[in-house]
Structure formats: structure tokens, C-alpha cells
Residue, then its C-alpha position, 0 to 999 in steps of 0.5 A: x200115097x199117105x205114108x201113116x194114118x196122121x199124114x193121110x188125116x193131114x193131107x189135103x186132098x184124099x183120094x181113094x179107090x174102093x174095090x171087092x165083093x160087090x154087096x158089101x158097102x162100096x157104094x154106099x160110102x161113096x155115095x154117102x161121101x158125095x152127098x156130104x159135098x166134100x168128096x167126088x164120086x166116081x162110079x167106073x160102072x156108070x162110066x162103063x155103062x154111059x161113055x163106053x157101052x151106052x151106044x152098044x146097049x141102045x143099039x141092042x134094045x134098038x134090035x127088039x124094037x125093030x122087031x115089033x112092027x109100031x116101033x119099027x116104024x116109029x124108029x125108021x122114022x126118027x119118031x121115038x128116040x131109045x136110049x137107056x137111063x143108067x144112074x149110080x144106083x140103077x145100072x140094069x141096062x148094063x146088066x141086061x146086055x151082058x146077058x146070060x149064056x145059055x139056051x136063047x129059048x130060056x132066055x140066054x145067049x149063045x156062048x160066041x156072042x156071050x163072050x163077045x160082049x165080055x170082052x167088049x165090058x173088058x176094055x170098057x173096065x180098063x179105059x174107065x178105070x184109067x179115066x180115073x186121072x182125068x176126072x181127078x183133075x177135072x173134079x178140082x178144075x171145074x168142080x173145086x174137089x179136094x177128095x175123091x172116091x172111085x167106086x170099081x167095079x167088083x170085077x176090077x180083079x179080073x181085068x188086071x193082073x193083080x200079081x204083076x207088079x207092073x201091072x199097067x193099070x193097077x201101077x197107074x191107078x195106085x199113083x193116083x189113089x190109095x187102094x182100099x179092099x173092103x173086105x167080108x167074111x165067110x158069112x158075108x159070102x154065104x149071105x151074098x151067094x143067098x141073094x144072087x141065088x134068090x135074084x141072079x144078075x149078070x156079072x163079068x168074068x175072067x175069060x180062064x175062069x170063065x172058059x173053064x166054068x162053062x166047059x165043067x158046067x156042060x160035063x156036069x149037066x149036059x143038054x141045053x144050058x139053063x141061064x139062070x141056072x148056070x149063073x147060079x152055079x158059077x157064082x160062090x166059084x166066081x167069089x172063091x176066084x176073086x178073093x185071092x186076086x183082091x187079096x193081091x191087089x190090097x198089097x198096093x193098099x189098105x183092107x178094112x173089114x166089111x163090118x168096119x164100113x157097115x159101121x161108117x155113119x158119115x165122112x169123118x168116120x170114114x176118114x178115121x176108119x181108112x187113117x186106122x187102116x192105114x196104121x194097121x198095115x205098116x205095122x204088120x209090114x214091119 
């Protein structure tokens, strides 16, 4: 889209799509761009969570409540209302239904319903991501914004096929914004697998890679399946997984280091730092 750093500096309107690891920073610039009042800021894990799943998530918290007599009650009743409260910075509702596979008397869920509810988050990655064009427009429309930044998922890669290069959702997506791979090193990994080891969290994961995870999981500790354990020991796979992909997908785009966006102190750095970016992968393309 910006064919040098000066055209990217000099453009108008910049628009730009920020994906890797999550934990490495991608929210935190975006939201930093958009509490300067210049940038939009569009988060595919709260549109995941609000327009795609929040009818599946408030109906699940909606079962538990069914089974606690008061509430039962209150719900057959229309007296209390229960929905979740997904923000930017608070998506645990989208994390909480997810699940965990696993032995449900630990915790978890069984395999067939883990799966199903993978792949409903799979087509709601997609569509959200695909939103993009629309909030695009609607941003300059209604709002009067000039950039936008689009926060992905960290598991973009996963539900696209980043070596195809007509790939449906990665052609469309690099039309419209400039792909940016925020990219760690080995010791930003090490550090993100210590704390998913000391907190883990549900995530998404490509259904190969998941297909076979589970089946070597279950040959190396057979018996019931610990969820939290399981998670824990996919995760540095999950990561190893995903660098490859990610690594493809910045072929349609630019990489700047982790380390580089930690260093982002407001919008104009980050407007330099991508110029930088852009400047460094034309001149290792020639």
C-alpha cells in the first residue's frame, strides 16, 4: 500500500493491521494511538467476542444459572438479564467459553464440544477480521478518522493460509491495510511461555495442530486429561507453530521488532518506526 517510508509518512490516511504473538505489545499501541484522538482503533477480539459470540457466550453463562434454583427463577421470569461485559481490555467472557479440553470434573471440557466451540471462534475470526472494510469506511463516515489500526487476533495465522497467496482473507485484508508482524525473540517466547505457565488461558488453535496435540498428549499421559495441564503443555508448541505462519503473512507486509514497539512513546514514534519498517523491507527485497 505505501510504497516507501517517505510515501507512507506522507499518505494521508494510514491504515495498518498489527499481528503476532499475543503479549508482545499489539494492544497496547493500538490503544495508545487511539487515546491520541487521530487513530481508530479496531479490536477483532472484541468484535469476535460482542457481534459474533456474545449470544453464545450469555447463553452459556445462561445454562449455569439455570442450574442454581433462585436464578432459574429469576430467568424463567424475565427478572434479571445476563449478558457478558467484554471491553478492549477485558475479554475473559470470550476466554471463559472457549474452554479448556479435558476431564469436566477438573474443569474442562469434553473433546467434541471443545472443538465445536473452536470452530464457531473460527468463523468468527474470519468475519471479524473481513469487518475491517466496513469499519474502515465507517470510521471516516461517521467519525471523521483518517488511520486506522486493526488489533488481530494472535491467532490470525491460524485461520487463514498465509502461504497461499490467494489466500481470501489475507488478499483482502492487505488491499486495505498495511500488514505489520510485531515480531519477539527466543527470550520474549521464553518469557510469554513463563507466564501462560503461571496463568494459562484458553486460546484458539488450528484444527491439524490441534488434532494432533491432543492425540500425543494422550499417548504421553494417558488417563484423564488435566485441562490446565494440557494447555500448558501445547502452548511453547502452539507458539513454535505459529512463527512460521506469522513469518508468511509478513511477506505481504512489514516486521519491526518487539523491542522497537516497546520503545513506542506516542504516535509519531510509531508512525517513524513503521516509515523504518517500510525502508528496511525494500531494501532487503532488492
Amino acid at each position: 500500500m505505501y510504497s516507501s517510508g517517505k510515501a507512507w509518512l506522507q499518505a494521508p490516511e494510514k491504515r495498518v493491521m498489527l499481528f503476532g504473538m499475543s503479549g508482545l505489545g499489539k494492544t497496547h499501541v493500538a490503544s495508545m494511538l487511539r487515546r491520541s484522538g487521530a487513530w481508530f482503533h479496531y479490536s477483532v477480539d472484541y468484535r469476535i467476542g460482542t457481534r459474533y459470540m456474545g449470544e453464545l457466550i450469555a447463553d452459556d453463562f445462561k445454562r449455569h444459572a439455570m442450574k442454581v434454583p433462585l436464578l432459574r427463577e429469576l430467568l424463567m421470569t424475565d427478572s434479571v438479564r445476563i449478558e457478558s461485559n467484554i471491553t478492549f481490555d477485558n475479554l475473559a467472557p470470550l476466554s471463559t467459553y472457549l474452554g479448556k479440553p479435558g476431564d469436566p470434573a477438573l474443569g474442562g471440557l469434553p473433546f467434541h464440544d471443545y472443538k465445536r466451540r473452536q470452530d464457531q471462534h473460527r468463523a468468527a475470526e474470519i468475519a471479524a477480521m473481513l469487518d475491517s472494510d466496513h469499519f474502515i469506511t465507517r470510521a471516516a463516515e461517521i467519525y471523521g478518522y483518517r488511520h486506522f489500526v486493526c488489533d488481530t487476533s494472535g491467532s490470525i495465522c491460524e485461520v487463514v493460509d498465509p502461504e497461499n497467496p490467494d489466500d481470501p482473507v489475507l488478499r483482502a485484508l492487505a488491499a486495505l491495510m498495511l500488514p505489520v508482524w510485531i515480531r519477539g525473540t527466543e527470550a520474549h517466547t521464553s518469557e510469554l511461555v513463563h507466564r501462560f505457565d503461571q496463568a494459562p488461558k484458553p486460546m484458539y488453535y488450528q484444527p491439524a495442530f490441534l488434532a494432533a496435540a491432543w492425540k500425543d498428549y494422550g499417548r504421553t499421559y494417558p488417563g484423564p486429561v488435566d485441562p490446565d495441564a494440557f494447555i500448558r503443555w501445547t502452548y511453547a508448541r502452539a507458539l513454535a507453530h505459529r512463527q512460521p505462519r506469522y513469518a508468511a503473512m509478513a511477506r505481504r507486509g512489514v516486521i519491526v521488532e518487539a523491542d522497537e514497539i516497546a520503545r513506542v512513546a506516542g504516535p509519531q514514534d510509531f508512525v517513524d518506526l513503521i516509515a523504518a519498517a517500510i525502508d528496511r523491507q525494500d531494501r532487503k527485497e532488492d
